[in-house]
C-alpha positions, 0 to 999 in steps of 0.5 A: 489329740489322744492321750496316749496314756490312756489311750486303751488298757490292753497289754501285749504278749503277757505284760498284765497286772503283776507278771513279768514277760519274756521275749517270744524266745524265751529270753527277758531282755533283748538288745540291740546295739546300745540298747536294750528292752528289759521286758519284765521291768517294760525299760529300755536302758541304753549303756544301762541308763534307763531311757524315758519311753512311754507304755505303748511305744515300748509295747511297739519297740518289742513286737518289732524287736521279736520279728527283725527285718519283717513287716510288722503290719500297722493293722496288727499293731492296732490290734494289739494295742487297742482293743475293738471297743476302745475309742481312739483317732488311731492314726494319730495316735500309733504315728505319735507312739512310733515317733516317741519310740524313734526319739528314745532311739534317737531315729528318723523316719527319713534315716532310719537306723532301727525302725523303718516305715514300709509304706501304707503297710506298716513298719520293720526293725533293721538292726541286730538282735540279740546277735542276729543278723541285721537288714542293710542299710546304705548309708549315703556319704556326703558329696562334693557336688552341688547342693540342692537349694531349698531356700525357697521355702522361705520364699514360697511359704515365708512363714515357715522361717517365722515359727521356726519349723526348722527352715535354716537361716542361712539358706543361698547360692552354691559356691565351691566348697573343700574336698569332703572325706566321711569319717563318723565318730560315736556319737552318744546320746546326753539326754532323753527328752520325749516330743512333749519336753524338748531340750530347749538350749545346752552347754557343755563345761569347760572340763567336759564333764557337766552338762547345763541345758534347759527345757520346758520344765527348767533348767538343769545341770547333769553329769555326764559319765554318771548322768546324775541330774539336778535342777539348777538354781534359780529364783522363782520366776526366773526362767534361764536358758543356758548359752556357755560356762565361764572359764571358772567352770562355775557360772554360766550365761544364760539368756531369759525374758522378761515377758511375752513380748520382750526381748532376751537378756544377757545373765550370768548365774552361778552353779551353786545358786544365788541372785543372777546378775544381769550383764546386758538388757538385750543378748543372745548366743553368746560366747566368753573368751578363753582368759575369761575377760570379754564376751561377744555376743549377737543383737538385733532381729533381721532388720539390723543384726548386730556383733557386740563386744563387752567386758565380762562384768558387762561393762564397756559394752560395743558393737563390733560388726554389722551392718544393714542386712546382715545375718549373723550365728555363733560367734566362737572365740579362737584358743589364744583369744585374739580372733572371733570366727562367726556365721554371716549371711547377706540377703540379695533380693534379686535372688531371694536368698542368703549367701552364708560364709564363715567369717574370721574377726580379728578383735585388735583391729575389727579387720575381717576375712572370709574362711569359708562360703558354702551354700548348705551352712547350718547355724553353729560353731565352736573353735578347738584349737587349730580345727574349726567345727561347722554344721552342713545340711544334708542332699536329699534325700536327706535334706532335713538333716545336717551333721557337724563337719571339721576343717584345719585352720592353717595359721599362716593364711587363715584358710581351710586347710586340707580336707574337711572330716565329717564328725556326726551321721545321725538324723535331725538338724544340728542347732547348737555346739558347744565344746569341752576346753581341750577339745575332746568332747563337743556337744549339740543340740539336735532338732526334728520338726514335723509339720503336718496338716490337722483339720478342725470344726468351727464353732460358736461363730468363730470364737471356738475349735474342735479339737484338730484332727491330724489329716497327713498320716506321713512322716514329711513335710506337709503344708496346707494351702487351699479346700476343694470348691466343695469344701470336702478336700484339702489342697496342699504341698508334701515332700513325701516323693522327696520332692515337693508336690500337690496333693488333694485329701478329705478327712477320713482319706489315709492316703491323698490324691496326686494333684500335681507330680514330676521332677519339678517342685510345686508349690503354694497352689490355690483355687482360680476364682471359679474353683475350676483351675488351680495355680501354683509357683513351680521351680526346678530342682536346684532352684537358685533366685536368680531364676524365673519362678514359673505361675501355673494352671491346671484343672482341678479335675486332673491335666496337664499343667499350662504356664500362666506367667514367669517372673523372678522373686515371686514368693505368694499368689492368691485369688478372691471368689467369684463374683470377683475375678481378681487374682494376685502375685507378690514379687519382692524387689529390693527395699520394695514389696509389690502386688501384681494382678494376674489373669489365670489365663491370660497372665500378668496384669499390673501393679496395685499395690507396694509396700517399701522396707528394707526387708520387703520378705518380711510380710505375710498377706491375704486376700479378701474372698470378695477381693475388695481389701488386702490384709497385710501384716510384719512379722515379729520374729523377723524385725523385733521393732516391729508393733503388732499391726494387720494394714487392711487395704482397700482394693476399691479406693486405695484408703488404709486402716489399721487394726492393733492387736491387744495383748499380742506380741506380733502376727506370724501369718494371716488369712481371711476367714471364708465370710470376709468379717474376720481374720484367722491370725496365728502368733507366738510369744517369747516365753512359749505360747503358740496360738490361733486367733479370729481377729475381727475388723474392730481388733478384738481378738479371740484366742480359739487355739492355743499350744505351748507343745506344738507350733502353730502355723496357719489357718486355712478356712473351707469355702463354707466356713465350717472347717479350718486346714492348720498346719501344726509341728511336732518334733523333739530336741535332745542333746548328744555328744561326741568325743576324742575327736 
């Protein structure tokens, strides 16, 4: 990936060596709401605080912010931005700078407020400059009506949920939420972060006026209304991620890990410095209560995760709530500290999804109530007063975002009580609350993930990668799944029409080819063993897992589309290369995970294989191209107890073998390399490393691709071998902050 710093040496409109520069107007600043682009110091200041943004895509802001509510063609950026010698994977690298731009603005490209992009043509600024008038842009309210469900993301490509591309864990049915009104409050921006160096967690004091959060450079404390920074500290070593400030306004918990492979422990830290005192081995979200006396926090993986309830100095440590199943998310205590409100989500396997429902604990009796279920829950809380604050996923087409939303608590029902307010309306998808004492000021973490295809060249017999080039150039969703027979195009799923669907495109291509459209959703599409037909799952929009999934076929060479089979719970399918014929679907039943063979013609087959555990979801697989074995793996991120095994099974004599990874911590997803000698094995570790592997049959495994600034998912290798489809995610994270709410 380019460098964007030294990506060219031109400068643009009179920014030289020694020059300040002036706006085509004649003017040295330019503003645009709270912000303005100080263009003879190249700073952008948002309420007079500097705002971290690179050379280029200051560069990008002013071309944009001199010609408002015009099209700024992507051609004249390249232009102006890199000379005709310069050597550069330009795509790439004006889609990085744009989005460097849109983090300092705190922007999306699915809700843009000040920089639109025109597609296939270039982009638009839509606010006011200077006073002049701005583009409309509709904002979309928030609607009682039924969710869109898009938990079967985590169905169909379950290893989205394992490396965190910003899949919600509580995804499941619709029920019936309150009446809903739309009254956004200013929102403030609390730290600046680029892509590079996303905040990783944040607490907010308990007078409001500090902000403790961590990112991949330490750990920090800022004042807000100054913005005065400095690092927290810490011993050497010793890496902390805020979780909440004690009542005393001068320790904070933190979680931290030990290493790699282990789990996170539950610390408390003081601001000023010294030895930080360990309170519980294993411990996260966690959250003290208002005299100070005890502390609730979460434990456990998917598997079993558990409430626990323990005396500040951690002593008389005990677990409260949780059962076989259970999902829980942001325990937040109540302002008398008698109750304990908190997100539960109950996996049904008939549905293949979670139910989330906002759960109230009273801690003298451990009795519980349901407060609220609804289908679109985000994973925080924060209790202030009589209001209980939530995160609520956003419809399409805005269904990567979620905003935070406010409910009254009535106290003799302990029920919603009247309508609830929504509090925020920006873009990305809310992970943390964390509120002021008295209520007043609430602030959250927000995240954009992008994920994206990069294809890259294989070499030194499997052992190294060129460096991956990016293959989408939009800004949505894309997963790659399959090559063309040729091994010259890649086949994979995008919500770039707002739904998602199936696309075919060679490198060098700046734009796909539509494989498969209409109004349904399409995924996980793979070659038929001849390479002649693709077979994908389709599900209708709204899909809940009480329905059938329907497999289907179509030509490569363009069709319509026919149904091969229909079945609830299918969540994989995959076929080997001819000579074999052989093709497989994975259906998950309760406790059991099952392989069924299928005839792309003429449908379903029968059972050859099953695997029983209590969360059958947590399995990634893959088939061998000759068809003869079965590579199976747990993922880690899902069942923590879980060892780093790949079970490779014979398709021919049912016999069993397992390959250990050495100095791994666990497999995220798996695939066949296109010979069958090795596997290609994608895994992360607790402290930040994200890596490719090629595992070979005797275990030894080979690190080829290794990042601690992007996720990496999968790897899709070419027929030929020579090439590898990843997919691999960006985004940022930054802290805002709302108040007087």
């Amino acid at each position: 990936m380019t460098d964007l710093k030294n990506a060219g040496s031109a400068k643009f409109r009179g920014f030289e060596e020694g020059k300040g520069a002036v706006a085509s107007n004649g003017t040295p600043t330019i503003q645009f709401g709270v912000f303005e682009a100080d263009l003879r110091a190249g700073e952008l200041r948002r309420n007079g605080a500097k705002v971290r943004l690179q050379e280029q895509p200051f560069q990008i802001l002013v071309m944009l912010v001199e010609r408002p509510g015009e099209i700024v063609t992507r051609e004249e950026l390249r232009t102006h931005l890199w000379p005709a010698d310069t050597f550069v994977d330009f795509d790439h690298s004006l889609n990085a700078a744009v989005r460097r731009l849109r983090d300092a603005l705190g922007d999306t490209a699915e809700n843009p407020r000040f920089v639109e992009t025109v597609a296939r043509r270039g982009y638009r600024f839509l606010a006011p400059v200077n006073g002049t008038a701005p583009a409309v842009v509709s904002e979309i309210a928030v609607s009682p009506t039924k969710p869109t469900h898009k938990g079967w993301i985590a169905a169909a490509a379950a290893t989205l949920l394992l490396i965190g591309l910003g899949v919600g864990l509580f995804v499941g049915r619709r029920t019936s939420p309150p009446l809903l009104t739309s009254t956004p409050f200013a929102e403030r921006r609390l730290t600046a972060n680029p892509s590079e160096d996303p905040v990783s967690s944040a607490a907010l004091s308990p007078d409001g006026k500090y902000l403790a959060f961590s990112d991949d450079t330490g750990s920090y404390l800022r004042q807000i209304d100054t913005g005065e920074t400095h690092p927290l500290t810490l011993p050497a070593g010793f890496k902390a991620m805020p979780v909440c400030w004690l009542p005393d306004g001068s320790h904070i918990l933190v979680t931290s890990v030990a290493g790699p492979a282990q789990r996170a422990g539950l610390w408390q830290v003081s601001t000023v410095g010294g030895s930080p005192r360990k309170l519980s081995d294993e411990g996260r979200e966690a959250a003290v209560s208002p005299d100070g006396s005890q502390i609730v926090f979460l434990k456990g993986a998917a598997k079993s995760q558990e409430l626990w309830l323990m005396r500040a100095d951690g002593d008389q440590s005990r677990k409260i709530a949780g059962e076989l199943g259970d999902l829980f998310r942001s325990p937040v205590w109540s302002a008398d500290g008698k109750q304990i409100a908190f997100l539960r989500g109950v996996y049904h396997h008939e549905e293949y999804g979670v139910e989330p429902q906002i759960e109230i604990l009273d801690v003298a009796s451990l009795e519980r109530r349901v407060f609220m279920s609804r289908a679109r829950f985000g994973p925080a809380l924060a209790w202030t007063n009589d209001h209980l604050v939530y995160v609520l996923d956003e419809l399409p087409p805005n269904q990567n975002d979620s905003n935070v939303w406010s409910v009254r608590i009535d106290p003799h029902t302990g029920k919603p009580l009247g309508t609830a307010t929504r509090l925020t309306s920006g873009p990305g998808k809310v992970q943390y609350l964390s509120r002021a004492a008295d209520g007043k000021r609430l602030a959250y973490v927000k995240q954009s993930w992008q994920p994206d295809v990069y294809v890259a060249r294989v070499e030194g017999k499997g052992t190294k990668l060129q460096t991956p080039r990016l293959l989408t150039l939009d800004e949505r969703q894309d997963l790659p799944w399959a090559w063309t027979p040729d091994s010259k195009q890649v086949i994979f799923g995008s919500d770039r029409d707002g739904t998602f669907h199936l696309f075919r495109q060679a490198p060098g291509q700046t734009t796909p080819e539509l494989l498969v459209g209409g109004a349904e959703e399409s995924m996980v599409p793979r070659l038929t063993p001849d390479g002649k037909q693709v077979v994908y799952l389709q599900f209708r929009p709204g899909f809940e897992w009480a329905e059938a999934v329907r497999l289907l076929r179509v030509p490569l060479s363009g069709g319509p589309p026919e149904l091969v089979l229909e079945g609830r719970g299918l969540t994989n399918l995959q076929c080997a290369r001819l000579p074999s014929t052989l093709c497989l679907y994975s259906r998950v039943d309760e406790k059991r995970l099952v392989f069924f063979s299928f005839d792309p013609l003429r449908g379903k087959g029968q059972e050859v294989a099953h695997i029983d555990d209590d969360i059958p979801y947590a399995y990634n697989w893959s088939l061998a191209p000759d068809g003869s074995t079965l590579a199976i793996a747990k993922a880690k991120k899902i069942d923590l107890s879980v060892t780093p095994d790949i079970r490779l099974l014979s398709l021919t004599d049912h016999t069993e073998r397992t390959i250990r990874l050495k100095e791994w911590p666990g497999v995220s997803s798996l695939d066949w390399a296109a010979d069958g000698k090795s596997l290609w094995v994608s895994t992360s570790t607790n402290t930040g490393t994200n890596a490719l592997l090629n595992v070979d049959l005797l275990g030894r495994a080979r690190p080829v691709w290794e990042q601690t600034k992007m996720v990496v998912g999968w790897a899709i290798p070419s027929p030929d071998g020579r090439y590898l489809a990843l997919l691999q995610a960006s985004g940022d994270s930054n802290v805002w902050m709302v108040e007087n709410f």
